[in-house]
Structures are given as C-alpha cells and as structure tokens.
SETI-632769 format. One record per residue (C-alpha): residue number from 1; residue in three letters; x, y, z. Coordinates in pm, whole numbers. Layout:
# SETI-632769
+-----+------+--------+--------+--------+
: seq : type :     c1 :     c2 :     c3 :
+-----+------+--------+--------+--------+
: NUM :  ala :      X :      Y :      Z :
...
+-----+------+--------+--------+--------+
***
This chain:
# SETI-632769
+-----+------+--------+--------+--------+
: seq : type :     c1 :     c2 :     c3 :
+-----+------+--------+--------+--------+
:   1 :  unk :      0 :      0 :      0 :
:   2 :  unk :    132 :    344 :   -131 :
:   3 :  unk :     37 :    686 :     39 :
:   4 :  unk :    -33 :    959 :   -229 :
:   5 :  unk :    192 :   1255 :   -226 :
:   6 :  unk :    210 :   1567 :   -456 :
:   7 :  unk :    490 :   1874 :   -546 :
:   8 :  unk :    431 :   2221 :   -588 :
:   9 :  unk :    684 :   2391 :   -742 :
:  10 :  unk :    778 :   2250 :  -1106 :
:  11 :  unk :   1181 :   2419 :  -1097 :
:  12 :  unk :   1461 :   2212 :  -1033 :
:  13 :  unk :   1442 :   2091 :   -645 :
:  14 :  unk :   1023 :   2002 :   -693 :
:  15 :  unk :   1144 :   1825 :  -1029 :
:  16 :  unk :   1463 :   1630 :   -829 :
:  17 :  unk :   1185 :   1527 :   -570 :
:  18 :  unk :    947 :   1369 :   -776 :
:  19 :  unk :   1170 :   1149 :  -1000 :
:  20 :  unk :   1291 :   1075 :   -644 :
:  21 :  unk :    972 :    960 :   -515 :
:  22 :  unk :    916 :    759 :   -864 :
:  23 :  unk :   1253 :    589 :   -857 :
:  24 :  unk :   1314 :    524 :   -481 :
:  25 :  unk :    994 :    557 :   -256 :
:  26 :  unk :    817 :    221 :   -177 :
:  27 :  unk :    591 :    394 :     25 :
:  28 :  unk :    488 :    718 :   -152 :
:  29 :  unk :    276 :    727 :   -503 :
:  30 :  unk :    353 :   1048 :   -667 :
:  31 :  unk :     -1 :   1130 :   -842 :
:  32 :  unk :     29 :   1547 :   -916 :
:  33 :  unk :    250 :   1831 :   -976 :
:  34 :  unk :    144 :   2192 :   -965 :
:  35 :  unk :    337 :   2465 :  -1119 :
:  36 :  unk :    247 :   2830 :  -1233 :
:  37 :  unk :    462 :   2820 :  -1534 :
:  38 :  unk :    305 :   2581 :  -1790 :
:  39 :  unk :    601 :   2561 :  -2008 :
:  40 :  unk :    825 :   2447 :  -1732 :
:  41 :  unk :   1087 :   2141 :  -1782 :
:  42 :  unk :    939 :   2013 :  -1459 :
:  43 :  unk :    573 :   1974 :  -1552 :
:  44 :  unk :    663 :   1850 :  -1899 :
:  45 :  unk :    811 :   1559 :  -1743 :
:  46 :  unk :    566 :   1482 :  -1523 :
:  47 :  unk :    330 :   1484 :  -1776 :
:  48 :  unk :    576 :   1223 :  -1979 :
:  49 :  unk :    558 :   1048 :  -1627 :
:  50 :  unk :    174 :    976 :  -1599 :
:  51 :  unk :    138 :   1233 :  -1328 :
:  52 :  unk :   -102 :   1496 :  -1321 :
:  53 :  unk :     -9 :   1836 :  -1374 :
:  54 :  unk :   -130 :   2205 :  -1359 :
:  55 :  unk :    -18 :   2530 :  -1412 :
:  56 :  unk :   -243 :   2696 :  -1164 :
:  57 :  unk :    -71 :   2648 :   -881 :
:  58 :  unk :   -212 :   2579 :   -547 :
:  59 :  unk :   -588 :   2631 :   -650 :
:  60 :  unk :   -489 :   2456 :   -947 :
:  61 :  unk :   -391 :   2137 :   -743 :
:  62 :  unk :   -699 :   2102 :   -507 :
:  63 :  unk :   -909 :   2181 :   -828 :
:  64 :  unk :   -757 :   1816 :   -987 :
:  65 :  unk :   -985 :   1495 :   -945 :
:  66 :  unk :   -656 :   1320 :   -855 :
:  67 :  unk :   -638 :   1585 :   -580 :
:  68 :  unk :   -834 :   1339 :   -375 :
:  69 :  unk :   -593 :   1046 :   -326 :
:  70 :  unk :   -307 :   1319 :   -234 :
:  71 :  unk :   -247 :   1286 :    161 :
:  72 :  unk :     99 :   1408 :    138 :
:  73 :  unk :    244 :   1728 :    -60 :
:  74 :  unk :    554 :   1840 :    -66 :
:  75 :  unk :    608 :   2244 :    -57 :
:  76 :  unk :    946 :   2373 :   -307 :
:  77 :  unk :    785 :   2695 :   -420 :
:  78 :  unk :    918 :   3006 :   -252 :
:  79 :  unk :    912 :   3112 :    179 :
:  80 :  unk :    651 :   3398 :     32 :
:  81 :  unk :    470 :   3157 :   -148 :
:  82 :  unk :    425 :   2887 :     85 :
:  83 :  unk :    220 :   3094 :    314 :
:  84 :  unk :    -79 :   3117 :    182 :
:  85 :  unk :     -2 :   2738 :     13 :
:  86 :  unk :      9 :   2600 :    368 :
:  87 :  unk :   -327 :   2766 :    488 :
:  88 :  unk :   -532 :   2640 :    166 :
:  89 :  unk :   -399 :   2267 :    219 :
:  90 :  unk :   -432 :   2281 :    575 :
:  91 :  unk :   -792 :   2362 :    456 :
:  92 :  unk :   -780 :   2055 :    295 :
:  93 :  unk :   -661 :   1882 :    583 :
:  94 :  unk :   -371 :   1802 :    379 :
:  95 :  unk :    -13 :   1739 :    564 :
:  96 :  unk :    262 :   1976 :    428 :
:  97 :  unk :    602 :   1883 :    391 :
:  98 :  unk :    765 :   2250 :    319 :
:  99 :  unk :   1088 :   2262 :    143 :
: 100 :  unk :   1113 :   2645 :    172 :
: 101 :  unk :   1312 :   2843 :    478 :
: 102 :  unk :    939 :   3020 :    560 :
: 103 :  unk :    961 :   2813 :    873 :
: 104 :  unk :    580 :   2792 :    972 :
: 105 :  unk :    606 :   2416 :   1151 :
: 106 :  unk :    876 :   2349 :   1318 :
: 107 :  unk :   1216 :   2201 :   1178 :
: 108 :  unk :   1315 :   1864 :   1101 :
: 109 :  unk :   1639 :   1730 :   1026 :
: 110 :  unk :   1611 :   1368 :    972 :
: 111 :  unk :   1880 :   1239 :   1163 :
: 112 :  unk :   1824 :   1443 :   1456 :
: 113 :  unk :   1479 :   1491 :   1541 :
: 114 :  unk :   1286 :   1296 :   1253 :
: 115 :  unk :   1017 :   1151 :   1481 :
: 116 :  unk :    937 :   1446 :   1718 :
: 117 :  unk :    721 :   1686 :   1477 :
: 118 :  unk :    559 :   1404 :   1238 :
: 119 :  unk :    231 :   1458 :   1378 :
: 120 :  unk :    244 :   1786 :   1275 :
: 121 :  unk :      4 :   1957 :   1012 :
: 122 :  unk :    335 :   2096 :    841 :
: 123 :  unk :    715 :   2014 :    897 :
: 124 :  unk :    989 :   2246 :    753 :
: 125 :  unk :   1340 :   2152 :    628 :
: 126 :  unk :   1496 :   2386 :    743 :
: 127 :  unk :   1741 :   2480 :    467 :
: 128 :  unk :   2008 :   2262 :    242 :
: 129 :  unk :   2274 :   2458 :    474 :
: 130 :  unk :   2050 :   2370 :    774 :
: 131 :  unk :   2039 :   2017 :    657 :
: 132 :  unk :   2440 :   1935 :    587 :
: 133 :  unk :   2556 :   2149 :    915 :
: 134 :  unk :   2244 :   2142 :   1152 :
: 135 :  unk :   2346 :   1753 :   1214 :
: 136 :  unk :   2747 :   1825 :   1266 :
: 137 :  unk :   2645 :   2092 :   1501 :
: 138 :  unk :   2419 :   1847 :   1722 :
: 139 :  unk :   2704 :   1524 :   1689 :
: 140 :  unk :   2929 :   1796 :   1858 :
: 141 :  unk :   2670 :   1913 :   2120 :
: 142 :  unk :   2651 :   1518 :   2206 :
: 143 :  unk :   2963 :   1490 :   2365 :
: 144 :  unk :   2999 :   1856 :   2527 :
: 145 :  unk :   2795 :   2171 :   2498 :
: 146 :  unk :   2801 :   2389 :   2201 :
: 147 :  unk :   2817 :   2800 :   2315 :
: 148 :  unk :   2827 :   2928 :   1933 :
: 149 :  unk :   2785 :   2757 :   1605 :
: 150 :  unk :   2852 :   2907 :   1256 :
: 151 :  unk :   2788 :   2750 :    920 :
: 152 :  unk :   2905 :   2873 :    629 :
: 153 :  unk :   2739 :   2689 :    280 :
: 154 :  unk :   2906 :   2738 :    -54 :
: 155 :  unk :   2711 :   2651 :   -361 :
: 156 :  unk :   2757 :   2669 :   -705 :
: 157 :  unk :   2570 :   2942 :   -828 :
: 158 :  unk :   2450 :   2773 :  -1160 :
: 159 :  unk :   2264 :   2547 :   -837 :
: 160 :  unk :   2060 :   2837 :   -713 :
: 161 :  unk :   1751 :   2900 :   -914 :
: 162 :  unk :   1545 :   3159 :   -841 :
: 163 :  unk :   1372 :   3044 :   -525 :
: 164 :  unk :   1683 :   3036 :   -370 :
: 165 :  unk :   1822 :   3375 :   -480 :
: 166 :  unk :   1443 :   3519 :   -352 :
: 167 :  unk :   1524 :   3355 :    -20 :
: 168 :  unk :   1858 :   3466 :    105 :
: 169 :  unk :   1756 :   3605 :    385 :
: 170 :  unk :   1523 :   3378 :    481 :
: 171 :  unk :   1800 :   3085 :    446 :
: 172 :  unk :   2027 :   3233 :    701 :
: 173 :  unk :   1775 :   3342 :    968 :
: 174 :  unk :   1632 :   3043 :    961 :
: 175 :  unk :   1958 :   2805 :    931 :
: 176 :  unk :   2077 :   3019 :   1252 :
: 177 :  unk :   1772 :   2956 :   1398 :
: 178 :  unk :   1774 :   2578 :   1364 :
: 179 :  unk :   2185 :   2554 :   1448 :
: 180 :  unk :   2030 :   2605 :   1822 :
: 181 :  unk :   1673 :   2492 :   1781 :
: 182 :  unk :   1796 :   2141 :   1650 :
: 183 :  unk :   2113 :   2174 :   1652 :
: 184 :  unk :   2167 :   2239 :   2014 :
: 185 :  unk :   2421 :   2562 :   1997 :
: 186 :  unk :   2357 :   2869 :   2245 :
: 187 :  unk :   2356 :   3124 :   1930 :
: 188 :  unk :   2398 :   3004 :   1577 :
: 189 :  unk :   2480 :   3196 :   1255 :
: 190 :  unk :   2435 :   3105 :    882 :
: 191 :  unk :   2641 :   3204 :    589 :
: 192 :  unk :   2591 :   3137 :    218 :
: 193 :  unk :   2804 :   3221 :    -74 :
: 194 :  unk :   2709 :   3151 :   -436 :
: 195 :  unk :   2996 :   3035 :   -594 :
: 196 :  unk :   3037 :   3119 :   -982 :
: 197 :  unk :   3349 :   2946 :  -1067 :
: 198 :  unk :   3295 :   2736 :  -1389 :
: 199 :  unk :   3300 :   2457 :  -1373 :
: 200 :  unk :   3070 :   2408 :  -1146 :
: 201 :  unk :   3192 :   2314 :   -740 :
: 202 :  unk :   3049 :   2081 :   -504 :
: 203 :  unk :   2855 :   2220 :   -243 :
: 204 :  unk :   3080 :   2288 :     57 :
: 205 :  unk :   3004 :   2332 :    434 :
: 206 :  unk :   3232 :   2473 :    696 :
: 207 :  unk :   3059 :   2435 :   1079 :
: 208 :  unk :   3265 :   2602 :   1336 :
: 209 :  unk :   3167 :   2506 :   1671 :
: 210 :  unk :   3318 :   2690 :   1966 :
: 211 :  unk :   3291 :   2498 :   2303 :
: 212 :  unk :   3349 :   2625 :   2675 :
: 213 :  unk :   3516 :   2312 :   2772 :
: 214 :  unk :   3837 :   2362 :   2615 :
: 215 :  unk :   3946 :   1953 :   2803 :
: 216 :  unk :   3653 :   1788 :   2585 :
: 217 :  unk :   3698 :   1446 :   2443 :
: 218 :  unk :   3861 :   1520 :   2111 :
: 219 :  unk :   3850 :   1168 :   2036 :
: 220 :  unk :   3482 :   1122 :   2122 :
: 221 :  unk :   3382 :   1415 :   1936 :
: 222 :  unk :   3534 :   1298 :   1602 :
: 223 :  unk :   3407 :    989 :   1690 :
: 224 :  unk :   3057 :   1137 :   1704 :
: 225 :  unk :   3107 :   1385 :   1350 :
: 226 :  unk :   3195 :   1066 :   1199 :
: 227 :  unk :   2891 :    862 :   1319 :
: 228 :  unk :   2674 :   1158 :   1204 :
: 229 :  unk :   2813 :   1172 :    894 :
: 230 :  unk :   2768 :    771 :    800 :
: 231 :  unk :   2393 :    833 :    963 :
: 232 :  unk :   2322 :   1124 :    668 :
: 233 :  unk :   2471 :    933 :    407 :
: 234 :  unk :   2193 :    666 :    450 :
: 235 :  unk :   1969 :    865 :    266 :
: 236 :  unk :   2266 :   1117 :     77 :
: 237 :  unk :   2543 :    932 :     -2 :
: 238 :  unk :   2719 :   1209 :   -137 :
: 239 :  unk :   2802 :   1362 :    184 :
: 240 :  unk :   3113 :   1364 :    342 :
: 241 :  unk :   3399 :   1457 :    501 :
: 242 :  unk :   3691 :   1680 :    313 :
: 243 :  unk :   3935 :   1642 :    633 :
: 244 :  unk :   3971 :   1506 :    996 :
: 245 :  unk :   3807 :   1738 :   1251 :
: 246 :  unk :   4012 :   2022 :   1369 :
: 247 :  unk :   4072 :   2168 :   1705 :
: 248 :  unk :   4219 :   2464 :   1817 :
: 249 :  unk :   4189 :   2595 :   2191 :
: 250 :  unk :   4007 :   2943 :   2168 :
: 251 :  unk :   4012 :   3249 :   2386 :
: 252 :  unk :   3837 :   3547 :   2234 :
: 253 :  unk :   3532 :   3757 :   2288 :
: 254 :  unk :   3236 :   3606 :   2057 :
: 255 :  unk :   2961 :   3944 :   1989 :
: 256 :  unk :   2716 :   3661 :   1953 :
: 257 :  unk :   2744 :   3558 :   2270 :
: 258 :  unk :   2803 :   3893 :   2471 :
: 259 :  unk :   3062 :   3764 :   2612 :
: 260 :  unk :   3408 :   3652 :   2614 :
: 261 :  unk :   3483 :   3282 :   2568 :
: 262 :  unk :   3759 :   3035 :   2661 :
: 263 :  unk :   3753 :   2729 :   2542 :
: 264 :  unk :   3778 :   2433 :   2220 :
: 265 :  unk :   3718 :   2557 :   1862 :
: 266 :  unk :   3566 :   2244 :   1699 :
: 267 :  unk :   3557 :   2286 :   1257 :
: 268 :  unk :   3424 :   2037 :   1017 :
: 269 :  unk :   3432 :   2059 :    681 :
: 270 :  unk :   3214 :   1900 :    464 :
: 271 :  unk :   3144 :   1804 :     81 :
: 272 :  unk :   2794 :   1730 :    -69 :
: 273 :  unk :   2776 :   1591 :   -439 :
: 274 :  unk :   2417 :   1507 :   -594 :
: 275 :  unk :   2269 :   1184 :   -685 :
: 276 :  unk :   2228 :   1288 :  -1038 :
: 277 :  unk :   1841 :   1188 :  -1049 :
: 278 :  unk :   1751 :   1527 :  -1200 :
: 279 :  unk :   2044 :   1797 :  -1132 :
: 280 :  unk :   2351 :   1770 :  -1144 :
: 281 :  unk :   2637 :   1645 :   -946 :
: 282 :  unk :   2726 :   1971 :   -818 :
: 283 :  unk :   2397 :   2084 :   -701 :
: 284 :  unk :   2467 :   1885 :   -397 :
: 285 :  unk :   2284 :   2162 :   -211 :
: 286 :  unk :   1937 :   2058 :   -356 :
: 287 :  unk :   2027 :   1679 :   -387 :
: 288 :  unk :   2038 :   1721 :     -1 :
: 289 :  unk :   1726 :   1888 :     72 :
: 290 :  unk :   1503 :   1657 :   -148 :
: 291 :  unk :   1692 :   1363 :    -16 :
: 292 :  unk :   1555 :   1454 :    334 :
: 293 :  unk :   1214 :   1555 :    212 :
: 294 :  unk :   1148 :   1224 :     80 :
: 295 :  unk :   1316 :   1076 :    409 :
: 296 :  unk :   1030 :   1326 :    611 :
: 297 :  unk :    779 :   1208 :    454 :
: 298 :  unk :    856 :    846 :    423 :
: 299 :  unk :    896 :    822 :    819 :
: 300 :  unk :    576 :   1007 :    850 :
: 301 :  unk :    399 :    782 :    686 :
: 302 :  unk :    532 :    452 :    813 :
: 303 :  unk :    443 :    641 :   1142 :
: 304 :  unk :     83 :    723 :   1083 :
: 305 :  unk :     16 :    352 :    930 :
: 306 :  unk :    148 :    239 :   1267 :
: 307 :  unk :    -53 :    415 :   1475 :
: 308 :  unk :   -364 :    334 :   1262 :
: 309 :  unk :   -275 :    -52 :   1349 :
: 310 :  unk :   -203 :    -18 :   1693 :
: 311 :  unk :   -569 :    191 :   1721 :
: 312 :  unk :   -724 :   -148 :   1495 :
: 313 :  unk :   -615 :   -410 :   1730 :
: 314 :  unk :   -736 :   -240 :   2030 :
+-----+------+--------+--------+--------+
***
C-alpha cells in the first residue's frame, strides 16, 4: 500500500523530488505536480511520467480529481509563497512537507529529530545549509555543549535557481535559527556564498563550533562527527567529510554571545555531491534537501500507518 503525495513547485528541487519519489519511494505514489509556469521542464516531465499536472498552482492542485488520493504534498515553491499554500492545504486537511526556509512548523532534520514533529500539520526543512551542518552541530553538542555555532554553505551558483536567490535572507535566519533549535548551539549563525566558478563546485560546508570546555573528548567528538556523517549518508550518499576534525583551543570575545569565551574551537568541513536523479552532481545543495524531504515524509507515513494498526487491534 502506497500513500499519495504531490509537489508544488515544477523548478529544479520540486522536479529532483518527484523522480525521487518515482525511482526510490516504496511507500509514496507520486499522483500530481502543480506549477504556475506551464512551459516548465518540470511539468513537462511529469506529464511524460503519468502524473497529473497544472499550471495553476495551489488552487490549481486542489481543483484536480486526482487531488483526492493526495495525503501528502511536498512544498518547493518560494518562503513567500508557501504561506498562503500551507493555509489552503491545511484547509484541505492536507499534511505539508515544506521545502522552503518560511519556517511555519517546526524544523526537522532527519537524523536528529525525525520523529518528534511528524504529527504535525506541516514540517519544515529547514534549509540545504541547515540540513548538511544542523546535524554536525548536534554530533558535537553530544559529547559537550556547544556556546556558538557558525555554518558557512558554498554553492555553485549555476545550483541556485530563483527560489533560492528570492530567499537569502530567509535561508540564514532560519539556518541560525535551527543551528540552536535542532542543533543544540547557544547562538547560531548562517552564511551562504554563491559560488560562480565554472566549472561548477560541489557544495561545501564549513561548521565552526566553539565549546566552553576547552578539556573535551577530542577523540569522542570525532568519533561522534563521523557517526553523524555515516547516519546522513543513508539517505545522501554524497556527503562527506573533506578532512579530519580540527581543534584549536580558543580564547576570544564572541559578539554573539556577549561575552568573552575560553575554550575548544571544533571545525568540520564537509562536501555534498548530488545523486544525479535530475540535477547535477554539483547541485549537492538541492540533492540534499530533497533527499531529506522524501526521508520526512517516508517516516511520516510509516508512522501514521502504525498508529492506525495499533488503534485497529485495540
């Protein structure tokens, strides 16, 4: 038994996600695609696909006859956008999984906190940046406490489309916000940089994590970054390590923080290279996102199908 899911947003990170669902999802049947540009790559192919389409957006996707075996849809519009896309489907008593930074339900980060939120009406993914760092930042905070976390995400620019460019500052509020939400840090900040170097680079991550035990484990620290890492590349296996963990004893006043701080400078840096489904290899930053969408959502619903069998046998 498959759970019906659809994508709004026909550019390239809704387009990734549903060949993703198509190709790798056991659990999810991708039945519709909404879009407001009707000559879109993305909504071409779906058509090709089988699966229903419109250009009319939102209203255009509750308006579809298919619209009625759709329990699941997957936001990858804009953070403007998904506001009022969220309040019609929650009309619908749809659930929302919300690829944009507009940060309406609360994060999730799959291999943090995947099964805290999923009974949610709408579950946001934070970021790409949020999603490659956010889980560094909490492997740290599991072996000593985490005063100030940074993150800074390079991407290739050819990678950002214009739902990304529209949402720059959403992306690094709302990264910060999850570094200590999820993440665990004090204060968190976010940094992106769209790379235009041709060819094309990897998406890169830096996480800088500055700790007020400067004595902390070194050993079970690394040991924890590299369990993390093996845990996200489960679902992306194009994310990894570029170097061992460094460490550097810190004393310096952090403006974040107010205050001065002694202690261990922890810094991880990190490569992400796409799957290839739709994009590229270099546009790790969106292979990452939909990667953990489809993860979301596929947890969600082996969740709810549980909990609808433990209610039968009672």
């Amino acid at each position: 038994m498959t759970t019906g899911v659809a994508v709004i947003g026909s550019g390239n990170i809704g387009t990734d996600l549903m060949i993703k669902v198509l190709r790798l999802s056991g659990s999810l049947r991708m039945v519709a695609m909404a879009g407001i540009d009707p000559d879109s790559d993305g909504l071409a192919r779906a058509r090709r696909l089988g699966v229903a389409t419109t250009a009319d957006g939102v209203d255009g996707l509750v308006a579809l006859p298919e619209f009625a075996d759709v329990e699941v849809v997957f936001d990858a519009t804009s953070a403007s956008a998904h506001r009022r896309h969220f309040e019609v489907l929650r009309a619908h008593g749809r659930t929302v999984v919300d690829l944009t930074p507009a940060a309406i339900g609360p994060y999730v980060v799959p291999p943090v906190n995947l099964d805290e939120h999923l009974h949610e009406g709408c579950v946001n993914m934070v970021t790409c940046g949020g999603q490659a760092t956010v889980p560094i930042v909490a492997a740290v905070g599991r072996v000593t406490p985490v005063a100030y976390g940074e993150i800074v995400a390079s991407i290739a620019s050819r990678s950002a489309g214009p739902g990304t460019r529209a949402n720059i500052d959403e992306f690094t509020e709302t990264t910060a916000r999850a570094i200590e939400v999820v993440g665990g840090a004090e204060r968190g900040k976010a940094i992106i940089v769209l790379n235009p170097a041709d060819p094309p680079l990897l998406m890169r991550d830096t996480v800088y994590c500055l700790c007020p035990d400067a004595d902390a484990d070194r050993a079970a620290i690394a040991a924890s970054v590299a369990d993390m890492v093996q845990t996200v590349q489960q679902y992306v296996p194009g994310y990894r390590l570029k170097q061992d963990v460094q460490f550097d004893r810190v004393d310096t006043y952090v403006p974040s923080l107010g205050r001065h701080l002694t202690g261990l400078q922890v810094s991880v840096f990190l490569e992400v290279s796409g799957a290839g489904h739709y994009l590229p290899a270099y546009a790790g930053n969106l292979d990452i996102m939909t990667s953990a969408a489809l993860r979301t959502a596929e947890r969600l619903v082996a969740l709810r199908r549980s909990t609808a069998t433990e209610v039968a046998a009672r």
